[in-house]
Each structure stands twice: as structure tokens, then as C-alpha cells.
FIMI-61887 format. One record per residue: x, y, z of N, C-alpha, C in turn; residue in one letter. Coordinates in steps of 0.02 Angstrom, whole numbers, plus 50000, padded with zeros to 5 digits. Example, Ala and Ser with C-alpha at 12.3 -4.5 7.8 and 13.67 -1.06 7.14 Angstrom:
% FIMI-61887
506604971650390506154977550390506604983550390a506424988850354506844994750357506455000250394s
END
This chain:
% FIMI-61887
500424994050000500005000050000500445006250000x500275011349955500715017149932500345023149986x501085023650020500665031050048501045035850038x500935043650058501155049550034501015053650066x501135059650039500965067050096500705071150038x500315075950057500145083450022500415086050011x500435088249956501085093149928500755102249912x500125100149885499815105449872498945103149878x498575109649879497965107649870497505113949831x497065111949785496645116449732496255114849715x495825117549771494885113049735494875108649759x494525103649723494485096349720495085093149708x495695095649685496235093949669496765093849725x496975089349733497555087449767498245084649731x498685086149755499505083449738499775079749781x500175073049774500205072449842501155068549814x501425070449842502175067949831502155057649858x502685056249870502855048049886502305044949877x502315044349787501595038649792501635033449722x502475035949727502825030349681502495021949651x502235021449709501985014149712501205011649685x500925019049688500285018149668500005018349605x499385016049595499415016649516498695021649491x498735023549404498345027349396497725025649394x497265029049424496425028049452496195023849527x496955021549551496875018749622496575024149661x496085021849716495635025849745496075026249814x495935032949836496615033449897496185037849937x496455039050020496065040450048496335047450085x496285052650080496615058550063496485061350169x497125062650197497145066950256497055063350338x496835064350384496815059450417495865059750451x495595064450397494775062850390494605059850346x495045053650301495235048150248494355052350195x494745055850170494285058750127494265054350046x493665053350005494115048649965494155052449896x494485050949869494865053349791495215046749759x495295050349700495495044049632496285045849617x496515043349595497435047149551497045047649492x496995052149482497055053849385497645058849361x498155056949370498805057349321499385057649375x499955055349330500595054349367500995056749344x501565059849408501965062649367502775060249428x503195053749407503655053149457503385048149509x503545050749560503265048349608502725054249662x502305059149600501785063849625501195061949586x500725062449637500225060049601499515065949593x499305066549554498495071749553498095068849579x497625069349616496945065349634496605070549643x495775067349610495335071549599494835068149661x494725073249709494275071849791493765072749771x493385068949817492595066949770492425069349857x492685073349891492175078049950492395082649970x492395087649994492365095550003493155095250039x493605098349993494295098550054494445106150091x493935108150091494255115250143494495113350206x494905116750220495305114350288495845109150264x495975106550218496725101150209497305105250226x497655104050238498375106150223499185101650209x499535104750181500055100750167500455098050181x500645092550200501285089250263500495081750273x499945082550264499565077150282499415072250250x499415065850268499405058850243499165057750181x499125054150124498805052450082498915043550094x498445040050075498525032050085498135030050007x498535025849981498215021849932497805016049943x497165014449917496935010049955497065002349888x497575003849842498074998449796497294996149747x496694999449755496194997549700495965002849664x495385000649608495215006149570494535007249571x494305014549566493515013949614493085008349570x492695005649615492185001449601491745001449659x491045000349614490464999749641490374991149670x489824992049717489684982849743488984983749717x489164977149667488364973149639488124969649665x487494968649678487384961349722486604966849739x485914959949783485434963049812485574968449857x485014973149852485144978849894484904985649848x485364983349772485184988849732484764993349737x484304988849707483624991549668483194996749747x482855003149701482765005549774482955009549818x483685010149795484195011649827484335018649797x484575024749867484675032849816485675031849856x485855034249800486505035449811486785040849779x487525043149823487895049749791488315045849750x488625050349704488985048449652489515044149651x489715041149704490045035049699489925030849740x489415028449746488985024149773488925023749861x488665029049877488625028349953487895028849975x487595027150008486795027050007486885033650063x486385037750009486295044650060485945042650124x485445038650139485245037750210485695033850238x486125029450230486535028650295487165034450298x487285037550252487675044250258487465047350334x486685047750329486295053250371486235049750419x486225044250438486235040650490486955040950530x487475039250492488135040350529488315045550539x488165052950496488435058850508487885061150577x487235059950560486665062250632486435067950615x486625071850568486325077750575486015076650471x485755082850444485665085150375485955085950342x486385087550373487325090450320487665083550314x487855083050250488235078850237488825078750257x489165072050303489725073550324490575074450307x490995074850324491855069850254491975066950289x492145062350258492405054650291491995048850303x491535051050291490945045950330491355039150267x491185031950285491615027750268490855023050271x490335020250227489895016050245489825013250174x489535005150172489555001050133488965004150076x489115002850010488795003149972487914997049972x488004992349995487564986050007487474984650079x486934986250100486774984950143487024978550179x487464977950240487724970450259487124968150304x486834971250358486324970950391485854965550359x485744969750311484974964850281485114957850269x484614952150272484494947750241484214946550172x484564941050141483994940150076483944930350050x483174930450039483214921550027483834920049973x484044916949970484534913649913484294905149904x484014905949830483674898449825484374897849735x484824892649757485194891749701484904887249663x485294889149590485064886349520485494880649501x485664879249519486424871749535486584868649562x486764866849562486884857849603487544856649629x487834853549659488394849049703488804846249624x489424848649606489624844849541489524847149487x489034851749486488904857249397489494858449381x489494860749317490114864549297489634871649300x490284877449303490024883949316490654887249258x490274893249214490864896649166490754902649203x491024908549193491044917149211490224919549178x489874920449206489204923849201488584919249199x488534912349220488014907749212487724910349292x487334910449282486714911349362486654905749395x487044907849467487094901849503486704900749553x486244905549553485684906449628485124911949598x484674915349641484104918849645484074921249696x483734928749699483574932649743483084937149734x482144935449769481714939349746481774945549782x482204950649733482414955249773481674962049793x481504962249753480684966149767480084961749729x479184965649722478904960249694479054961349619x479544966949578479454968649511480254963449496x480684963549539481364958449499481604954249549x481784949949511482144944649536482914945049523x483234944749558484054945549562484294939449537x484674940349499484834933049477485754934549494x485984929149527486654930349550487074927449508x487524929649478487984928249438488894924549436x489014920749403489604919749431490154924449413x490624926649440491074933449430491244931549375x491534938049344491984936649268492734933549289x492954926949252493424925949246493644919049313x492874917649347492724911149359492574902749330x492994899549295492774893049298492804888749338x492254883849352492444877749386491914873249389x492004868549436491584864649481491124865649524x490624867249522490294868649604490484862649681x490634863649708490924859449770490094859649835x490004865849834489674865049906489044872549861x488634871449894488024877849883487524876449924x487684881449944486954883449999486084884949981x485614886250039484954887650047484614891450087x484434898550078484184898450145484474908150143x484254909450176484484918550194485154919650223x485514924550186485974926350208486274935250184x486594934350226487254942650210487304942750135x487324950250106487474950350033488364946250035x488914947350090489424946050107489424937150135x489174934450157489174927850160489324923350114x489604919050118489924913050061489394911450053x488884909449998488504906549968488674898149930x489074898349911489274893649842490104893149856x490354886849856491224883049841491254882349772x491714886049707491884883549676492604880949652x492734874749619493504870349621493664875149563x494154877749538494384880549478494744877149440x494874876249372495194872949343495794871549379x496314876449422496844876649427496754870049494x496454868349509496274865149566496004871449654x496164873149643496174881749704495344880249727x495304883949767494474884749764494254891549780x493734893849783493564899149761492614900249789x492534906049851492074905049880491504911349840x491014909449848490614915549798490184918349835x489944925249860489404927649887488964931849846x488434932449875487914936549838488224943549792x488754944849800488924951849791489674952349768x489794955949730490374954849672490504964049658x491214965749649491344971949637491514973849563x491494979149546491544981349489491914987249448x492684988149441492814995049428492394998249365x492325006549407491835009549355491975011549271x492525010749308492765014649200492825009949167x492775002349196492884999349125492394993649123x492244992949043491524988049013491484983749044x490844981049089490844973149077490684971749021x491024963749033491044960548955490384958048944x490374954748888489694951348852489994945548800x489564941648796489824937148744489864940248680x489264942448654489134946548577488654952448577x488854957148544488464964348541487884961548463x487274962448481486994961848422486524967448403x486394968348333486214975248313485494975448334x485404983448346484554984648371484044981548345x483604978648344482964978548301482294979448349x482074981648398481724982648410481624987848458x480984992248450481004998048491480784997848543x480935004048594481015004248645480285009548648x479945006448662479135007248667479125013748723x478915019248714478825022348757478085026548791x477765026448749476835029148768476715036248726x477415037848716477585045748692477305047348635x476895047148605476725048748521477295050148481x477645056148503477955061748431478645056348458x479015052348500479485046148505479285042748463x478785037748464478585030548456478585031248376x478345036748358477815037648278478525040448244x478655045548263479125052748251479905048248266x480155048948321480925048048313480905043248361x480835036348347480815029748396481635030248427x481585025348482482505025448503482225015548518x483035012948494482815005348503483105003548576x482844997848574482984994048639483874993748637x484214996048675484964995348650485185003448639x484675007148613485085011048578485185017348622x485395024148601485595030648636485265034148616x485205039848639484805047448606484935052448665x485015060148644485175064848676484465069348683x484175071848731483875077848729484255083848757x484355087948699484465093248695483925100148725x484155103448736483745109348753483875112948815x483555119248807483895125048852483465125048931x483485131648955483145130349018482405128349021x482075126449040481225126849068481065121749014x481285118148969480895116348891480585108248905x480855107348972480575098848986481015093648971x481575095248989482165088848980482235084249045x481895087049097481485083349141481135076449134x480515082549140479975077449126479925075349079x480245073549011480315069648959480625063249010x481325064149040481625059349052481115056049125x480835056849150480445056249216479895052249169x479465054549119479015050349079479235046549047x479845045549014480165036549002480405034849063x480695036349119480605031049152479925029949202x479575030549192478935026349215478585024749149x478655026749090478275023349041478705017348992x479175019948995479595015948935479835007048942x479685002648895479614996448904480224993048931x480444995748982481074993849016480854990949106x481264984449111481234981349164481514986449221x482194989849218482404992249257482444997449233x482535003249287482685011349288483315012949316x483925015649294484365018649308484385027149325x484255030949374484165038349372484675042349374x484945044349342485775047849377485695053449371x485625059549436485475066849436486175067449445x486365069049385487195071649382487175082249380x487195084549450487345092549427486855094449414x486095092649431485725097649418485655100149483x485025106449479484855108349562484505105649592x484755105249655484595102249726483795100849736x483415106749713482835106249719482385101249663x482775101449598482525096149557482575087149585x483035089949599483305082449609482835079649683x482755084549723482355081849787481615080649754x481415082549686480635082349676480575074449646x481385072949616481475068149595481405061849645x481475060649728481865056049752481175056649807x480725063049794479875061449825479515059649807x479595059449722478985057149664478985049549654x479725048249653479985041549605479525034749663x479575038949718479345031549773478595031449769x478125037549757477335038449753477305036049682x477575036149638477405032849568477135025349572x476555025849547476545020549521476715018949472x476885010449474477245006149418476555004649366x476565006149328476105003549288475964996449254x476584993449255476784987249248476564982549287x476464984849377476484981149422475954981549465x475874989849459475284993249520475784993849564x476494993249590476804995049662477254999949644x477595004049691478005008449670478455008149613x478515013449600479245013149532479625013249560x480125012749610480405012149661480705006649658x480345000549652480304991949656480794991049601x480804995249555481294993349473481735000249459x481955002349522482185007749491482885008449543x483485012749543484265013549559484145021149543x484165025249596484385031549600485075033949596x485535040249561486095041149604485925050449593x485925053049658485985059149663486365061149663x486785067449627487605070949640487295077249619x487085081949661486735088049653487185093249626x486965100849592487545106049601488055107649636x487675107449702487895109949787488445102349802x488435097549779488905093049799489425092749770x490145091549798490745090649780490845090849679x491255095049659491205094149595491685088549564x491865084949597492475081449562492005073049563x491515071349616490895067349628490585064749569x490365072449540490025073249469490175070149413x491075067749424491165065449362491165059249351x491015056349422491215048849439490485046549425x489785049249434489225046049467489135044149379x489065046849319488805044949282489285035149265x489905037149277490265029149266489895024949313x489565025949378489395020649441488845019849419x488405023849386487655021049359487655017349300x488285019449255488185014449206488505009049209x488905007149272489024998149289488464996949307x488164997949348487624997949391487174991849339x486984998449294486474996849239486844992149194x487304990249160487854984849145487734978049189x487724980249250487644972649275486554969649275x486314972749279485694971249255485564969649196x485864972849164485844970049081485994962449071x486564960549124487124954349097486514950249132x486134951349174485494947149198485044945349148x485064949849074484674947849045483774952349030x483864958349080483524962549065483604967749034x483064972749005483004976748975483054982949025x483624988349015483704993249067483764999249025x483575003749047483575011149037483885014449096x484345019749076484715024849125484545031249075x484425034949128484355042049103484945046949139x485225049249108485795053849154485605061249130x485365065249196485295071549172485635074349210x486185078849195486185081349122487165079049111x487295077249047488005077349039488405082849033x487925087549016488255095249021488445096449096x488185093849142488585096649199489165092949215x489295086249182489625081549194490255085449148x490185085749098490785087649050490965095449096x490575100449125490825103649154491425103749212x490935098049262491635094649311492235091649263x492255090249233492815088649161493385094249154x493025099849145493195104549116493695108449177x493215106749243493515111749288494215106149319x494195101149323494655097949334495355099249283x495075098549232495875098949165495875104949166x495545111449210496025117849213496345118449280x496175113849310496365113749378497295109949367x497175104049311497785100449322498275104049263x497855109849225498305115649182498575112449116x497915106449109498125103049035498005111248966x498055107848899498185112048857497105110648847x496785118348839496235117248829496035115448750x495275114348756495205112548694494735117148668x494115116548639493595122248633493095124048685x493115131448711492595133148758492745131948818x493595130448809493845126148886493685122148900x493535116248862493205109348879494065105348878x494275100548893494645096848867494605092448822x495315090648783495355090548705494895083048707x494955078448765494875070648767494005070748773x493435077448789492785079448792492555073148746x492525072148675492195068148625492355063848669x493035057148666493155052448689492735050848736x492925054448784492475052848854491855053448857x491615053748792490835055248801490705047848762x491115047848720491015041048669490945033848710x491565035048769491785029948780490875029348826x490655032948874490095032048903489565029448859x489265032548829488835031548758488835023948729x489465023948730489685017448681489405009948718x489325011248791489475005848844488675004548843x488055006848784487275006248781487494998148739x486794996348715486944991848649486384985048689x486274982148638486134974548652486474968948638x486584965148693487104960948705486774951948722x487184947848709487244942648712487784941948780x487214940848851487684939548906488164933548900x488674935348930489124930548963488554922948983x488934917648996488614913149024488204908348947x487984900049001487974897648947487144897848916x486754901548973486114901948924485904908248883x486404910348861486324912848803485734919248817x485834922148873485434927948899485464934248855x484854935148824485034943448792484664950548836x485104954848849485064959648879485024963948846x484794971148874484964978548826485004984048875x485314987848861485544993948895485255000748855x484985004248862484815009948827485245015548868x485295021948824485675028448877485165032848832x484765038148871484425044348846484875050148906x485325053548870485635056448893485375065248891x485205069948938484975077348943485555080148907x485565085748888486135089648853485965097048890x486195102248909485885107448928486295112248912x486245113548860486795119848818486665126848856x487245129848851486885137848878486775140548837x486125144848864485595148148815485155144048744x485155137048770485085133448723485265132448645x486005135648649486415134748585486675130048556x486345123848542486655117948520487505115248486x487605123348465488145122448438488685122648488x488865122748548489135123848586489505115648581x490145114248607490485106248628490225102448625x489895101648674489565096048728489035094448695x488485097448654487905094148611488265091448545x488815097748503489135093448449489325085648470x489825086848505490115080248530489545074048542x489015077048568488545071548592488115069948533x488065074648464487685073548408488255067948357x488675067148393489035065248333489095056348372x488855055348422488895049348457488315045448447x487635050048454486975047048485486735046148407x486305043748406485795041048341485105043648340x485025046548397484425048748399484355054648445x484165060248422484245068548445483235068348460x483245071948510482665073148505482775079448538x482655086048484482745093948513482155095848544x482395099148608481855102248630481665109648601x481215112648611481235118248564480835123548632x481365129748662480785135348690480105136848673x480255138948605479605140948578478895137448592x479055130448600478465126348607478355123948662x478985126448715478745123948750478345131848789x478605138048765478245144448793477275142248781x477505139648717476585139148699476225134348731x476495131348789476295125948830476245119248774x476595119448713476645112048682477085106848697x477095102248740477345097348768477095090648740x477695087348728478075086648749478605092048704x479015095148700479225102048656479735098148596x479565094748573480205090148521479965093348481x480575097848432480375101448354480475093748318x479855095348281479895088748252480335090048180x480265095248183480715100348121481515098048123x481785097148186482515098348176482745090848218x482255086648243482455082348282482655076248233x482845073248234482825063648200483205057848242x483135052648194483165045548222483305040848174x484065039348174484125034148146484115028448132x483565026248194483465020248180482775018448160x482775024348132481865024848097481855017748026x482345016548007482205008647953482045005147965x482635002248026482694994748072481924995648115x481795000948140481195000448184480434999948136x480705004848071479935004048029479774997648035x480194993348007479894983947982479884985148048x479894984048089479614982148171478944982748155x478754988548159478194993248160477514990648104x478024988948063477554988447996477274980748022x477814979248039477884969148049477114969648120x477424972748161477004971248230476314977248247x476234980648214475804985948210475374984948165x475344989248102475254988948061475484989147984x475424988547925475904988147885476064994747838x475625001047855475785006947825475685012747899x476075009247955476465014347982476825017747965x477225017247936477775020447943477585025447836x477045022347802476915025447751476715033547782x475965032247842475805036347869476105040547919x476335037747962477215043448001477265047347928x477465047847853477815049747818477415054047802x476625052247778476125057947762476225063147822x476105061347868476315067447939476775070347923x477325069447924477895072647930477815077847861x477615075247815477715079347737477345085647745x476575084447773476015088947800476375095547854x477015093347909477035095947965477665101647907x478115097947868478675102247814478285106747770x477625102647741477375110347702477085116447741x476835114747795476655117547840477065123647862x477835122347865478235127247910478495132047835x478325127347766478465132547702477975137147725x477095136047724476655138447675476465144747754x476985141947815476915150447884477335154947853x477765152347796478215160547778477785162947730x477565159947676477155165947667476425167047678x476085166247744475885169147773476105175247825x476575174147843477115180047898476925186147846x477065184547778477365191047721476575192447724x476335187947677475635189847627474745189447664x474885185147739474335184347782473845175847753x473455175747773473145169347763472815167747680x472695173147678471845173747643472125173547555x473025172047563473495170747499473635164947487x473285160547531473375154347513472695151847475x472925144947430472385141047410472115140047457x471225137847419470985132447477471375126447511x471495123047446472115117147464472545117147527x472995122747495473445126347557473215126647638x472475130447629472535131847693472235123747734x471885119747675471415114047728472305109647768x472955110847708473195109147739473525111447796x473605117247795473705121447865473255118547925x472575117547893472205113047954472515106747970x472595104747926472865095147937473585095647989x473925101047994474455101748010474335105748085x473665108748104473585111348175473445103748185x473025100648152472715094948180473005089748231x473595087248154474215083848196474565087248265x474855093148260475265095448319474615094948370x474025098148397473715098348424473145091148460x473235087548408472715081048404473325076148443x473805075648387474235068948404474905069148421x475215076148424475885076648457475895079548521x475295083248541475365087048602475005082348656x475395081548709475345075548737475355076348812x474815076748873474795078648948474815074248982x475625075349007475775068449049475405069049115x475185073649127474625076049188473885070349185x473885068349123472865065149122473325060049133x472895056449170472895050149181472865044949110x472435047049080472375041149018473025045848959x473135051248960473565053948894474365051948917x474295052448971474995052548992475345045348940x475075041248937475225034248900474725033148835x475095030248786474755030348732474975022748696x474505018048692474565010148662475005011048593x475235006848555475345007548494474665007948439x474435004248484473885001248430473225010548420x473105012448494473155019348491473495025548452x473945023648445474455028348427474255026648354x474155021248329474025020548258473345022448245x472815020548279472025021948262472065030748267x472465034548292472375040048314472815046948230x473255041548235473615044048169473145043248108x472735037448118472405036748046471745039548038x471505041648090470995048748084471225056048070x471915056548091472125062148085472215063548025x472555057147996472705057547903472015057247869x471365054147887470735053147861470485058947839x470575064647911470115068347916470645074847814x471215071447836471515078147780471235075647718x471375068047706471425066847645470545065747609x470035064147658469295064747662469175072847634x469465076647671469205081147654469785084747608x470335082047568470405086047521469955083447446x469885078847460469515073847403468885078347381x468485077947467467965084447439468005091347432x468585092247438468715099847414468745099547315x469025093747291468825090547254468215092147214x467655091047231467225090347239466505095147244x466835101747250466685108947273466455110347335x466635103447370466225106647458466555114147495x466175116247503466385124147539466955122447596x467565126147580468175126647628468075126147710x467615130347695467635132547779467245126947801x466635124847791466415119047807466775111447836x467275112947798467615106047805468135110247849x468315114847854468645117147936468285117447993x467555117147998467175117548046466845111548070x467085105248050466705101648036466665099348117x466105096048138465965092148228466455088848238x466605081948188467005077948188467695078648225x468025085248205468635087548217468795084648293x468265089448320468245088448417468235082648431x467885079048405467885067548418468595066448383x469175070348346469645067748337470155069648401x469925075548403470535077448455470445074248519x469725073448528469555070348597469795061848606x469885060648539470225050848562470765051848594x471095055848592471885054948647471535050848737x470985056048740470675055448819470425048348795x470265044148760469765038348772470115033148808x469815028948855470235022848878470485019448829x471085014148840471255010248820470735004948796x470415003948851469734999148825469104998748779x469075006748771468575007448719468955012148664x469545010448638469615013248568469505010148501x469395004848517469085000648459468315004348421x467905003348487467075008148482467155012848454x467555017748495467545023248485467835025948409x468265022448412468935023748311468265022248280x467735015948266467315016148231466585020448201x466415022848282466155030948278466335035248243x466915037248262466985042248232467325043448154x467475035648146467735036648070467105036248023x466725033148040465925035148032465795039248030x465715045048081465495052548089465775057048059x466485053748029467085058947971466835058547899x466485051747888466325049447839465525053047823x465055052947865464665056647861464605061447847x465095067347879464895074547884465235074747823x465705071047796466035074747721465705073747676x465225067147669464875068047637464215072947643x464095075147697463435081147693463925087947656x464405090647677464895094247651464785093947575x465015088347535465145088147475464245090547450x463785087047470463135088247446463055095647456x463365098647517463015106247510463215110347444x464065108647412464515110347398464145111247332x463595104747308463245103947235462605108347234x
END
């Protein structure tokens, strides 16, 4: 074990001389209030470490200790449920050992609860063979998941001895013989350094989407099971509650939350709501399927940079279980900030905007660690990891680093836009400037499991919503009354859509979520009502008529219908569309 002294101190930054022995990213325990910090760079036998808790008051001549590892999180039951600061410390036993509100330094407490019990009913026998990731036990860790315990990476053997019955996440569970002959004891709970991948047997390409309830997502710019996407956007526009409504709607087993750097007060609305949610999946809390990590403004900035790597092992090791997980990290802009303030702290050469030059990389390398995978182990478990990552440019200038960098990673942008969201249009995605590349691979989904001119109709929308933003310039110049009839019914078809089927109140109970099969009956009135009534414009039915028509209100009103009666109801009223155009066309003669 490498120890050392202070040489200097700046910020979050520390120097610490005699630490020859230690290596880069070993987690060391800084002073003799063993404060903890990482080495990130060497120089000799001096080392940089970036302190992940408040060092006012250090001074120089005082201890530094290497603790000869590299940070890692503990996997195992306990997770799920669980709110933690950015490198995995559970804020309530924080508050329990410190005694007071204020967070304390030094406090030193297990990531996994040792206290608790949990049943352990194993999946193996006396004599199995066991490879690195086959599930060697069970743990019904809440009523929404089951823990499935894994064998560490880089375990083969024999099973010798396995247990039954409740125990310590820390208790020997399972004897295994290793090839080498050695043996090798296994407990519920296994560590993980944060910066680097767990493995997988095979990465396989997306094909299916990641279902979310969202209309202008699902229809507009799908994101797949596996895949990434950034929301972009400036202050107030809902990069929030976008990410707060996929995770309680989005077709994912588990929830990853990582409040990386936003404010204190968001984040507390976050960690009162998440436990009153209901699961919709389940009826019991969202809570039951969900991993918090809080690292607020007001907390340590060097914290910030660590929490987004501890959520995405986190979420890595759920995957290798074989579920479908979603992590939302809001926001990476504050993350690349702690970035930023560190590499001026250690007086590297800057890059643009004062970001450092390695900004892309390190965003890639995070990003990159999404995907759907073929777990480890021999049953052939497929997992997926999704990342919807916040972006929060200042002044909402996209062009700034940190969104380039993140546009050039993600596959799927979904911009938030002020403007819409001033007009109370939520969810605020310009559908104008946003996309999704995995709009092909997901159409045949869509076409395959939906219907087979989804994705024809997504296209009529979208064409309707582009002539639309032509045929407002020249109105701006020339006013309304310069357009064709044509023109303007489609100006209607185009309030219709934004207002009917993109604007979406996660507030109603029934809008907040939207079926596919909804989402399709709802699109194909919307297109009915344009293409019905350009036919009878056709036809000479009077313009305005067919803008006034009853029908309209029974279109906009299906968003509110239950799930249970949209069948009835789609037939009504495509009926009642069909009707009134034809009284229309007759007046028209």
C-alpha cells in the first residue's frame, strides 16, 4: 500500500508527493479525515487526485494512503431502490452516521447493505460445471425483479458446496473448484471498477423499439431497445419530465436515474415522486425497478464526474441478467463541466470553450457502453442497455461542445424547442430539427407488429408538418387569405396533427400513456380527416365547412379515450368523418 503526503491543494484537486507505488485511478484516501479521491495522472513519484468531497481545511505535510484499488461499485441485492451519491454511498446511511442534514467527510459506509437479509434459493447443484456469468442462485429482490446472481467474470469451475436459505449480501453462498485446482468462495455480491466495460459474449444490432407511450417518440423519432439518444434543450423546455416520463413509461424492466449537477431542488422532487409513482407494469411503486444516484450542484464537483461511470456499471450489470434497462443521466452538460474544471485545475492544454481536448472520447467511451448484448454465460441471455442522455447547452445553443460532441455519438436527437414549450406544447420536440436513425430497422418492426403502413403514414405526417412550416412564411409576408383552399385545409391538417396527436399531457391520467395500437388508430383519423376532406374539396364542398366540421372535436378528443374502448370509439367516429364529408360535399352541389 502506497502512501504519501500533500504537497499542494486546489479545489477538488490534490498533489500528493511519495506515491511512487501507486497506480493510475487507484482510489486513495486523502488526510487523516480519509477523505476519498481517485489518482488521475502521474507525474514521478507525485500524484493528482481528483477528491470526490469538500477539502477546505486540508493542508500540506498530511497523509495520503492508497487504498492499491480502482474505484468500484458493489453489485449484488440491495440495489434496486436504493438513492446514492455519486460513487455509490447510500445517502440515508450517510445521514444516519453523520446524525445531523449536512452531509458529512469521511463518513466511510458500505455501498450494500450488510445488515439485511435476503432468501438465496440456488440454480445448481453439488458437481455442475460453472463458466464466468452463468446464474448460480436467485434473489426475489422486490415484487417487480428477481436478482439473479451471477458467477464473477473470469470464474471457471466445479461447484463443490452451495447453499439455501437467507443470508449477508457478504456471506459465502457457493464453493467453487477452479480449473487450477484452488477453490474459490462466491457471495451474493461481486465488485466492479467503474471505468471499465463489463464484458458480454456478443453485441447484436438493434431491432426493436424501445416502446415508450410518447406519440411524437414512438411515431416521430423511435429510440431502440439498446440504443442512445440525447435531449437537447435550454432552460424550462422539459428535459425533465421527458426523462421522468420514460422512466415510468418506457418498456424497460429496470430504471437507472443519475441526477448528475442539476439543482438540489430538482433532484429532491425527483427522490419524492419516484417512490409515490406508480408502476404501471405492476401497480407498486416505481421504486421496486428503479437505482437512483443523486450528485446535486451543491455537491462536491469532482463526485460529478464519477456518478455517471457508477450508474452505468450499475445498469451493465442488470443487463448481463438479461434485462432490458434504461438509464437516464441528466444532464452530461454538467458532467463535461466537472471535466472541464478539473483539466484547468491540472493546467492541461484546453480544447474548445475550455472543455478538454479528450471531451468527444469521454463522452464516446460512456455512450458506447449502451447496445444489446448477448450475456456472458451459457444460456445465452440477451440483455439491453439503453442511455437517453439530457444535454443542457447555455442559452440553448446547440452548437456549443458538449451537444456537437454528443450529436456526433447518439443516433437519435430529440430537440427540445423554447418556443413550444412557451406555447405550453409538450412534449416540446421540434419535430422540424429532431431525427432518428433508427427509423428503418424500427419501421419493419412497426410495419411487421403494428400495422403495415405505419411508417407510410408517420411519412404523410411529417410531409404535412414540412409544408406547413413552408406555406407560415408566406403567410408572415402575405397573411392567410393568399393561400389556396388546398393550402390552407392543409394548414388545418397540420394544426390537427401538432394539436390532436403530438401534444401530449403527461398530467391526464389516460394521455399520459399512449398504446401503439392507439397511437396508430389516432394517426389514421388524423390523416382521414386531411385526405377525406381534400378529396371533397375536390368536389366543390365549401372550405370552411370542412374546417368546421363536429367531427374534428371527436378527433382530438380520442387521445382522452380509455385504452378499452378505442376500438368503439375509432369506429364512431370514422363514421361520423365519413358522414359529415359527405353532407359537406352535397352542400358544395
Amino acid at each position: 500500500m502506497s502512501t504519501g503526503l500533500i504537497k499542494k491543494i486546489a479545489g477538488p484537486l490534490v498533489i500528493a508527493t511519495g506515491m511512487r507505488d501507486a497506480d493510475m485511478f487507484d482510489v486513495v484516501r486523502v488526510s487523516d479525515q480519509k477523505l476519498i479521491g481517485e489518482i488521475i495522472e502521474m507525474h514521478g513519484d507525485q500524484a493528482s487526485i481528483q477528491v470526490y468531497e469538500e477539502t477546505a481545511g486540508l493542508k500540506p505535510g498530511e497523509p495520503v494512503e492508497s487504498t492499491g484499488a480502482p474505484m468500484s461499485v458493489e453489485l449484488g441485492p440491495g440495489l434496486i431502490g436504493s438513492i446514492y451519491d455519486g460513487i455509490q454511498r447510500p445517502l440515508d446511511d450517510i445521514l444516519k452516521a453523520a446524525g445531523s442534514n449536512s452531509l458529512q467527510r469521511g463518513v466511510a459506509v458500505p455501498s450494500l447493505k450488510r445488515e439485511a437479509v435476503w432468501d438465496f434459493k440456488p440454480q445448481v447443484a453439488v458437481g455442475d460445471e460453472v463458466t464466468e456469468g452463468d446464474v448460480f442462485g436467485t434473489v426475489q429482490e422486490t415484487r417487480a425483479v428477481l436478482h439473479k446472481i451471477l458467477v464473477p467474470v473470469g470464474v471457471n469451475g466445479k461447484i463443490k458446496e452451495i447453499k439455501e436459505g437467507s443470508f449477508h449480501v457478504d456471506d459465502a453462498v457457493a464453493v467453487v473448484t477452479l480449473e487450477d485446482g484452488t477453490e474459490r468462495e462466491l457471495t451474493m455480491m461481486q465488485r466492479w471498477p467503474v471505468r471499465k466495460e463489463r464484458p458480454y459474449a456478443k453485441k447484436i444490432p438493434p431491432q426493436t423499439p424501445l416502446v415508450t407511450g410518447q406519440r411524437v417518440v414512438d411515431v416521430f423519432f423511435p429510440i431502440a431497445k439498446g440504443g442512445v439518444a440525447a435531449v437537447p434543450g435550454p432552460f424550462g423546455s422539459g428535459k425533465t419530465v421527458i426523462q421522468h416520463q420514460l422512466a415510468k413509461w418506457a418498456d424497460a424492466d429496470i430504471i437507472v436515474y443519475i441526477g448528475c449537477g442539476e439543482r438540489g431542488n430538482e433532484m429532491t422532487d425527483v427522490l419524492n415522486e419516484f417512490p409515490e409513482l406508480k408502476d404501471p407494469k405492476t401497480g407498486n411503486s416505481l421504486m421496486e425497478r428503479t437505482v437512483l444516484i443523486a450528485n446535486t450542484s451543491d455537491m462536491p464537483v469532482a463526485a460529478r464526474e464519477a456518478s455517471i461511470y457508477t450508474g452505468i456499471t450499475i445498469a451493465e450489470y442488470f443487463r448481463d441478467m438479461g434485462y432490458s434497462v434504461a438509464l437516464m443521466a441528466d444532464s452530461t452538460s454538467r458532467w463535461a463541466e466537472a471535466l472541464r474544471e478539473m483539466s484547468g485545475r491540472l493546467e492541461e492544454m484546453p480544447g474548445e470553450e475550455g472543455y478538454p481536448a479528450y471531451l468527444g472520447s469521454r463522452l464516446a467511451q460512456f455512450y458506447e457502453r449502451a447496445g444489446q448484448v448477448v450475456a456472458l454465460g451459457r444460456d445465452a441471455r440477451e440483455g439491453a442497455l439503453s442511455v437517453i442522455g439530457a444535454v443542457s447547452p447555455p442559452g440553448g445553443d446547440i452548437s456549443e461542445p458538449v451537444s456537437q460532441a454528443t450529436l456526433r455519438i447518439v443516433k437519435v436527437f430529440w430537440a427540445l424547442d423554447a418556443n413550444l414549450a412557451y406555447q405550453r406544447h409538450f412534449p416540446a420536440i421540434n419535430w422540424l430539427t429532431s431525427y432518428s436513425l433508427y427509423l428503418d430497422n424500427m419501421g419493419k418492426w412497426f410495419d411487421k407488429n403494428v400495422s403495415d403502413d405505419w411508417m407510410s403514414n408517420r411519412q404523410q405526417m411529417m410531409s404535412i408538418l414540412q409544408d406547413e412550416s413552408k406555406l407560415n412564411e408566406i403567410v408572415q409576408m402575405v397573411g392567410m387569405d393568399a393561400l389556396s383552399p388546398r393550402d390552407r385545409l392543409k394548414m388545418e391538417a397540420a394544426r390537427s396533427i401538432r394539436e390532436d396527436f403530438l401534444h401530449q399531457n403527461s398530467f391526464d391520467d389516460v394521455d399520459t400513456y399512449t398504446s401503439l395500437r392507439k397511437q396508430y388508430l389516432l394517426e389514421k383519423l388524423v390523416i382521414a380527416y386531411y385526405t377525406e376532406s381534400e378529396a371533397a374539396l375536390g368536389k366543390n364542398a365549401p372550405l370552411q365547412k370542412l374546417i368546421d366540421l363536429e367531427v374534428r372535436e371527436a378527433i382530438g378528443r380520442f387521445k382522452y379515450v380509455p385504452e378499452d374502448q378505442i376500438e368503439d370509439t375509432y369506429k364512431k367516429v370514422e363514421q361520423q368523418l365519413i358522414d359529415e364529408i359527405a353532407a359537406a360535399v352535397k352542400e358544395g352541389d
